[in-house]
C-alpha positions as CSV (number, residue, x, y, z in Angstrom):
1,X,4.3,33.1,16.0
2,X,8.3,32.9,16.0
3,X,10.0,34.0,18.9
4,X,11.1,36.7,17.6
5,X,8.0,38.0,16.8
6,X,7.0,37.1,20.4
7,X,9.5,39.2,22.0
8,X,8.8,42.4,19.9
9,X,5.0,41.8,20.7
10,X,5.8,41.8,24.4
11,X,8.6,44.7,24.4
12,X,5.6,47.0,23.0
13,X,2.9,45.5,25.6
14,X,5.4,46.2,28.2
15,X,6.0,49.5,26.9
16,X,2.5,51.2,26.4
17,X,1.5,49.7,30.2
18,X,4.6,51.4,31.6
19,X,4.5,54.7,29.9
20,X,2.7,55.8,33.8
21,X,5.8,53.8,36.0
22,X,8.5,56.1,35.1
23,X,12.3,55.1,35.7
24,X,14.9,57.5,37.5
25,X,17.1,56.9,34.7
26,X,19.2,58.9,32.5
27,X,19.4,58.9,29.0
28,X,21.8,61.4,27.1
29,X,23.5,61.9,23.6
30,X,27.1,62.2,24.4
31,X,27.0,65.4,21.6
32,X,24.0,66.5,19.5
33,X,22.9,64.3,16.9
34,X,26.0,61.5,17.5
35,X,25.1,57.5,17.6
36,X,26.4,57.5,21.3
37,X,24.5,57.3,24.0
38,X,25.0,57.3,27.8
39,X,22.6,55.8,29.8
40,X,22.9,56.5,33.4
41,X,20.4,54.8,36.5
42,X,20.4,54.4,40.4
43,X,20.4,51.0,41.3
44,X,17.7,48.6,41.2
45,X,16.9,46.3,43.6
46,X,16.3,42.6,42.6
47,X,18.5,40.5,39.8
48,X,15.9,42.5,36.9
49,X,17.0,42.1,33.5
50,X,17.6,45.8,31.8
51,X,17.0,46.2,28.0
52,X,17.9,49.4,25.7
53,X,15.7,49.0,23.0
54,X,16.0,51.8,19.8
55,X,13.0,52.1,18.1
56,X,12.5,54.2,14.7
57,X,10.2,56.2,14.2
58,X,7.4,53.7,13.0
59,X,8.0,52.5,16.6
60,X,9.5,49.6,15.4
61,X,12.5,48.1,17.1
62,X,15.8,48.5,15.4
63,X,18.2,47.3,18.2
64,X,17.6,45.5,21.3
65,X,20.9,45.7,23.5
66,X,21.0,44.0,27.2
67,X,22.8,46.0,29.9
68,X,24.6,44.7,32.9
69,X,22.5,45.9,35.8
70,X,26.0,46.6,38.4
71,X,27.2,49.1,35.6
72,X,24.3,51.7,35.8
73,X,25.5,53.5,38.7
74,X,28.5,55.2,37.2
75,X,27.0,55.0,33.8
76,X,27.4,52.9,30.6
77,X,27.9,54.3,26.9
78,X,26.2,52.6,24.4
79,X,27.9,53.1,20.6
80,X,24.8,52.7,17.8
81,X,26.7,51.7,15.2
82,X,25.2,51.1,11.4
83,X,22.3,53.3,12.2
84,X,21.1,55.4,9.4
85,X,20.5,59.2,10.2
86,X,17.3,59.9,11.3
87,X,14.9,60.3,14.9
88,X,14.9,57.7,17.2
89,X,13.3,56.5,20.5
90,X,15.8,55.6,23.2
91,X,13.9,53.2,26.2
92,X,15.2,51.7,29.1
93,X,13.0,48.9,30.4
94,X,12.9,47.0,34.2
95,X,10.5,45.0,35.5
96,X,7.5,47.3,33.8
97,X,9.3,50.4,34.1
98,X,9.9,52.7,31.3
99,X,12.6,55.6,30.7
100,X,12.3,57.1,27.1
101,X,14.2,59.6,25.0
102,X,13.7,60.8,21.8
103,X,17.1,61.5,19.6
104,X,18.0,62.3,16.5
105,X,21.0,60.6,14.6
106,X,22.8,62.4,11.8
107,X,25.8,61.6,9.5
């Protein structure tokens, strides 16, 4: 098994034991069916890694993007650039914890 396959294995692991730990985050479509995204969350404690991952609508993942923990408080926007139109599944992960938003991305 590659690593990459590796990580997707454990992002979806992570993901269907979490579904119960919700997340007080926020996760909003800056305008109706647009490829922007702001993703808003009170601060968690610890040095926990954050991941937006975009999954389509086979569940698989289509972008993994990092986010810089000290920036959730006032809010990041994340562009999704190259995305064909179509529904999507927005999740936040940290440490276990799962914030999910279903959107849909039209040209």
């Amino acid at each position: 098994m590659n690593l990459w396959s590796l990580m997707v294995f454990i992002q979806q692991t992570v993901g269907a034991v979490a579904v119960n730990s919700s997340l007080p985050c926020r996760i909003i479509q800056e305008q109706p069916y647009s490829g922007r995204l702001f993703v808003q969350m009170e601060t968690v404690e610890g040095e926990e890694n954050l991941l937006l991952t975009i999954f389509d609508n086979h569940h698989s993942p289509v972008r993994m993007i990092p986010i810089a923990q000290n920036s959730l408080p006032a809010g990041q926007l994340v562009c999704l650039t190259g995305l064909s139109a179509g529904e999507y599944i927005a999740r936040v992960t940290v440490a276990g914890r799962v914030a999910e938003k279903n959107i849909e991305i039209r040209q």
